[in-house]
N, C-alpha and C positions, 0 to 999 in steps of 0.2 A: 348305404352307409359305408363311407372307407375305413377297412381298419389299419392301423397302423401296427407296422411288426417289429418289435422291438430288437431283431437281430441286425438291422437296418441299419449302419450309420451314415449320419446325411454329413456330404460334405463341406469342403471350406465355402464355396459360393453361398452357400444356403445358409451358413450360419453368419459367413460376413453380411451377408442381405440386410439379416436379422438385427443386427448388430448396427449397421445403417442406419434403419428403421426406427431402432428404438432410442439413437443419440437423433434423430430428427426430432420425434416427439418431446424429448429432455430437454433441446434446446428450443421446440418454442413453448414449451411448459415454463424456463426459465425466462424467456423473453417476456411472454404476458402476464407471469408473474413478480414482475421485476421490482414494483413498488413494495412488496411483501419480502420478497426474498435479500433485498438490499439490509435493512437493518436489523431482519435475522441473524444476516453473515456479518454485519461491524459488530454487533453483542457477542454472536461467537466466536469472532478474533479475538475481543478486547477481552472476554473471561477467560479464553486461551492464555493471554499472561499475564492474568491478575492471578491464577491457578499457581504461579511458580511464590511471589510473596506470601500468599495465603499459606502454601505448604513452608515455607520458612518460617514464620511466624509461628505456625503449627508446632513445628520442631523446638523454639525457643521455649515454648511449654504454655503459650496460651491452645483456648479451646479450640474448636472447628469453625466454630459462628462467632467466636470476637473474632478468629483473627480476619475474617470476610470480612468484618464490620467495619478494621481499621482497616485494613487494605482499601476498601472502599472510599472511605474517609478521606484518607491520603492520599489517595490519585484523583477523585473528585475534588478535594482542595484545588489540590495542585494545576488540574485542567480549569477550574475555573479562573486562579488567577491569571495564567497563563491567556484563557478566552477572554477577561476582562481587560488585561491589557493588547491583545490584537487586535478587540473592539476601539478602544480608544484611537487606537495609531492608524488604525483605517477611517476613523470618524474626523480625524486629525488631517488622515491623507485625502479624504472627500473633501473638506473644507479649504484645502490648498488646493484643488483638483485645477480651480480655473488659471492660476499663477502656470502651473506647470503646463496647460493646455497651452497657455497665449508663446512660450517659453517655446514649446514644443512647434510653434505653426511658424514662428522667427525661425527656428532651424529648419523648417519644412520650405521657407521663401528663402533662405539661404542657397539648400541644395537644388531647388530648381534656379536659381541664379549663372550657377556652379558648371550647372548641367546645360543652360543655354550658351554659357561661354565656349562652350567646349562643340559645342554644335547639334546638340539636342535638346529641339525644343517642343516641348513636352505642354499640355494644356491646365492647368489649372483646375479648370472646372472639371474637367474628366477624372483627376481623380481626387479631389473632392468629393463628387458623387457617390465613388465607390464607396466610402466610410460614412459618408453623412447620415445620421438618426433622422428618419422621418419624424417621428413624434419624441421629445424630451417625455412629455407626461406618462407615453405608455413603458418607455423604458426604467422611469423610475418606480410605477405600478409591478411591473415585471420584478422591478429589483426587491421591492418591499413583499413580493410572494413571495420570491424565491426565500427571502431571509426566514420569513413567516414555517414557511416547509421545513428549511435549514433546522428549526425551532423543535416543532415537532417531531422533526426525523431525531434529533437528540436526546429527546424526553423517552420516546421508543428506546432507543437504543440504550438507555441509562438504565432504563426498567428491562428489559431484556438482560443487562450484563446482571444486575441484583441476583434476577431470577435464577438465571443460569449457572451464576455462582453456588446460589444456597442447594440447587439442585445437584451439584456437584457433590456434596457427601457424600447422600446414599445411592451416587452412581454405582459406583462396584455392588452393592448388596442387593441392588435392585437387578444387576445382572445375574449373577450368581444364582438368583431364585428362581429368575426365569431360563433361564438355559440349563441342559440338563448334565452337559459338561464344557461348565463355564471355564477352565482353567484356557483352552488355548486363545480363545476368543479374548479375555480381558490379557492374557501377553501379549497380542497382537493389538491392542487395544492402547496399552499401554505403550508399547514398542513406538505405536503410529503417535500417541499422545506426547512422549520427550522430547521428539522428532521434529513434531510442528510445534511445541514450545519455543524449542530450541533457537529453528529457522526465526521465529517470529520474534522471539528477544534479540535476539542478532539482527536483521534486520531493522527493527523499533532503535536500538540501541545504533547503529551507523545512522540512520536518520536522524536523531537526537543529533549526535554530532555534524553532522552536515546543517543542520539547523544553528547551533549555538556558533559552528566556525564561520559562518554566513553572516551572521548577526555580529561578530566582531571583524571577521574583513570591510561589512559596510561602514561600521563605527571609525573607522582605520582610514576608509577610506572617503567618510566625510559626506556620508548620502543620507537623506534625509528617512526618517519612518525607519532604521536597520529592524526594528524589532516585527515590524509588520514580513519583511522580506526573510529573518529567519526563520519565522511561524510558516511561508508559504518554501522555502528551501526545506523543511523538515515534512511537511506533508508531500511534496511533489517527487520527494526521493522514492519514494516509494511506486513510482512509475515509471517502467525499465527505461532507457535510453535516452527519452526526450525529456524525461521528468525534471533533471537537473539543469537541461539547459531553456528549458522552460521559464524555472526560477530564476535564472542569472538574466532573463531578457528587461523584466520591469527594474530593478536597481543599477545598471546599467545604462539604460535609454536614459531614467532621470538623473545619473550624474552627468551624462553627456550634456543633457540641458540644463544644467545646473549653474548658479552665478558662480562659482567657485572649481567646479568642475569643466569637462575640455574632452575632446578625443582621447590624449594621453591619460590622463586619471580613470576615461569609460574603461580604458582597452588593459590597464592595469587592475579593474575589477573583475573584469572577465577574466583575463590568467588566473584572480586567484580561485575564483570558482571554478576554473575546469583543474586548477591543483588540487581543491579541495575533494572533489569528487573520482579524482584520478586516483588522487591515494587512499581514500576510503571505500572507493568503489570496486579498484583493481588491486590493492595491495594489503588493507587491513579486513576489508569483508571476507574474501576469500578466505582469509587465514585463518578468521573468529569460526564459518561457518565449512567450512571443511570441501575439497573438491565435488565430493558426491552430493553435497548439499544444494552444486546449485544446476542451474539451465542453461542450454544453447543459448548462443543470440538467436538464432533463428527461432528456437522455441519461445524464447521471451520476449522478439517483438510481436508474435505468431498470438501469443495470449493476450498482448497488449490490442491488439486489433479484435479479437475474438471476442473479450471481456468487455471491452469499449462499445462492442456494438449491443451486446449484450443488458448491463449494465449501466451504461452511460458512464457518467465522470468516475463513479463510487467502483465502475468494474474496471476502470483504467488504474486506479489508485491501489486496486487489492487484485491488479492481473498476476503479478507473479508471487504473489501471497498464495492464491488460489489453484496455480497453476501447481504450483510447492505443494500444495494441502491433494489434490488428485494425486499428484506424483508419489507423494509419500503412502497415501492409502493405495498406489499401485503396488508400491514397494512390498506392502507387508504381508501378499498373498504372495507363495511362489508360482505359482499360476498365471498371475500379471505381473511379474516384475520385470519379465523382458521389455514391459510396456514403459517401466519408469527408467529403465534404461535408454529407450531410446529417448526419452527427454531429456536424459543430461545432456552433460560436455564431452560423452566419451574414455571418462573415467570410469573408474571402480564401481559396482554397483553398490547400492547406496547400502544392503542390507549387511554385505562383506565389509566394508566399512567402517561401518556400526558394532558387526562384532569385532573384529580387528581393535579399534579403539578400547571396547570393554576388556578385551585379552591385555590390554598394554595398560590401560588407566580405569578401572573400576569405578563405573558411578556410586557415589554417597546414597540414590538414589534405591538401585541394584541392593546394596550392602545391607539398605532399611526391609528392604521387602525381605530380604533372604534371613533374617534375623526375625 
């Protein structure tokens, strides 16, 4: 039998080992639990900031469970007209699909025209090949699962945010009972809770915008479906670097191919999406969510990679949500916070920051608890 002598301390090797070890396990824990763990985490985003209305509504002087009830109401409204009309404009844009296919293969015999003039001459068939769908039927069986799933994973996810809302009351009281000195746990609790409010309304809030400015540059600029392309500019912001230029590739291609549209009107929609995301990405984001609030590039395409392989689409969509949501929880131990340090930019750490700001601008928040 070995005993262990507790005057012994074991060094960094042994404990980095450990430490190794146990993010191996975590990530293929999170890997082959992927189907579970996805609409976990969209329910507990989405209650993350339905939590900031609820407490306002709270404040106005309704109860704890109406003001859920409308909160709930009103954003379920809201996303489904919203879902009912990007159903239509994609049902809309399937049934236009072949006009702009045929549209699309004219300027495809265009620039292999273009391209032979010039002295490369290129095969037709070869890359034809590369894109050609073996099967229409199994593509469109594929498309009707996936939507099928899409379905489901929403119904989850709506029932999850309910849950987790109403369980939200007697979070605090439920801690308090159980812990036997609950005071620094639920400030640090708290602290970590503003924090990732904060990021996530900020965040939510520039992609809204990035969406609605999308959706009138397209109108502006005379491209068909604008409302299907602000719904997918407002989702795909949310994916550090490629996300925006992602969205600007399909309203773009089809003005190009467009009876009314041209090179010059394409090359006119793209300036204005990378203006749009220039100034909300690098000049109004920043400023709403504060230096310490945000990530390296390198760490944010680092999570973009990490989270995608992770997750799939849903861990590319909430890479730097997630990555924000670790960082923050490093933040609030002083123990790890050198760790969420070295995820910023190099700035302030995030906790110096945080009180810095409270010294200078007192949250309404702060004022209620201390009262």
């Amino acid at each position: 039998m070995i005993y262990r002598d507790d005057n012994v301390r074991y060094g960094r090797p042994l404990t980095l080992t450990l430490a190794l070890a146990a993010l191996v396990v975590i990530i293929a824990g999170i890997r082959a639990g992927a189907d579970l763990i996805i609409p976990i985490l969209l329910g507990l985003f989405i209650a993350v900031i339905c939590t900031s209305p609820v407490n306002w509504l709270h404040r106005l002087g309704l109860g704890q469970r109406l003001a859920v009830v409308v909160t709930l109401l009103v954003i379920g409204g809201g996303l489904s007209l919203v879902g009912l009309l990007a159903v239509n404009a994609f049902g809309t844009f399937i049934e236009a699909l072949p006009g702009i296919e045929g549209r699309l293969y004219d300027q495809y015999l265009n620039l292999l025209d273009s391209m032979a003039s010039m002295g490369l001459a290129i095969n037709p068939d070869t890359l034809a090949g590369l894109v050609e769908v073996e099967n229409e039927e199994d593509w469109f069986s594929a498309l009707l699962e996936g939507l099928g799933n899409l379905l489901m994973q929403s119904v989850v996810v709506a029932l999850l945010v309910i849950f987790m809302l109403f369980e939200t009351l007697n979070f605090r009281r439920k801690v308090a009972h159980a812990l036997d000195d609950p005071a620094a746990s639920l400030q640090r609790f708290h602290e970590f809770s503003q924090t990732l409010k904060r990021y996530l309304a900020v965040k939510t809030f520039v992609s809204l915008a990035t969406g609605v400015m999308a959706w009138l540059a397209c109108m502006v600029a005379g491209v068909d479906f604008p409302l299907l392309w602000g719904v997918l500019a407002f989702a795909l912001n949310y994916i550090p670097n490629i996300g925006s230029a992602i969205a600007a590739v399909p309203p773009v291609l089809l003005l190009l191919v467009a009876q009314g549209g041209g090179l010059l009107p394409a090359f006119g929609l793209a300036m204005a999406y990378l203006a749009i995301n220039f100034v909300l990405g690098n000049l109004v984001e920043p400023r709403l969510m504060g230096r310490a609030l945000g990530l390296s590039a390198f760490v944010a395409f680092l999570s973009l990679v990490v989270w995608g392989w992770l997750l799939g689409v849903v861990g590319m969509l909430l890479s730097v949500v997630l990555t924000m949501t670790l960082k923050i929880a490093l933040d609030s131990h002083p123990q790890t916070r050198w760790m969420a340090y070295l995820l910023g930019p190099g700035k302030r750490p995030l906790a110096d920051s945080a009180v810095a700001k409270r010294e200078r601008w007192p949250s309404p928040i702060d004022d209620e608890t201390s009262t």
